[in-house]
N, C-alpha and C positions, 0 to 999 in steps of 0.2 A: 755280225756287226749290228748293234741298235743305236737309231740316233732320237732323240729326245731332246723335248723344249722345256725347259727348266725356267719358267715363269720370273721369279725371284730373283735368277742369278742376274747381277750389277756392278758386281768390283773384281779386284783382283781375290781378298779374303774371299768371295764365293767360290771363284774358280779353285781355290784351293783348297777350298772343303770339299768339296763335289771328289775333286779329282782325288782325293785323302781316303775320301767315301768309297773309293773303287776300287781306290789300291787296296783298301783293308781286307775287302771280300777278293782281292783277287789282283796278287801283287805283279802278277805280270800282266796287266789290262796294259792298252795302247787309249789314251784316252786323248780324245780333240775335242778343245771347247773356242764354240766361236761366240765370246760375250757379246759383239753387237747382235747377235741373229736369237741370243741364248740358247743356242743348240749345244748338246752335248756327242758326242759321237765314241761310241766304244767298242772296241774288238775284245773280244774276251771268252773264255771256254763256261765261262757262268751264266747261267740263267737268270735271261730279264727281271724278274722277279726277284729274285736276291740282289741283282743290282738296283737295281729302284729304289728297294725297299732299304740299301746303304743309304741313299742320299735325300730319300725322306729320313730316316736316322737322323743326317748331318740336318735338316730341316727344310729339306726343298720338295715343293713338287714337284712331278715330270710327269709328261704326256710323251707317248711313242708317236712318232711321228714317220709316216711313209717312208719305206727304204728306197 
């Protein structure tokens, strides 16, 4: 599990790019977003780096942030 602060994210439309962005690299991801906190929170068998590097794609940045 990585969770990540996603700087950018603000609406509903972000949350569902992000979460678009995760499912594409990895359709069965469990993906938690908490938009006041803009953390992202993911389970998934994919590496950090390929996820990231989805939702920079979608055009966000993210920082990893302590588990």
């Amino acid at each position: 599990m990585i969770t990540l602060k996603v700087p950018e994210m603000s609406c509903g439309h972000c949350v569902k790019a992000i979460t678009g962005a995760v499912k594409t690299v990895d359709p069965g991801a469990s993906v938690e977003i908490d938009l006041g906190a803009q953390r992202v929170t993911i389970k998934s068998a994919v590496d950090e780096a390929r996820l990231r590097a989805a939702i920079a794609d979608a055009g966000y940045d993210s920082e990893k942030l302590p588990a």
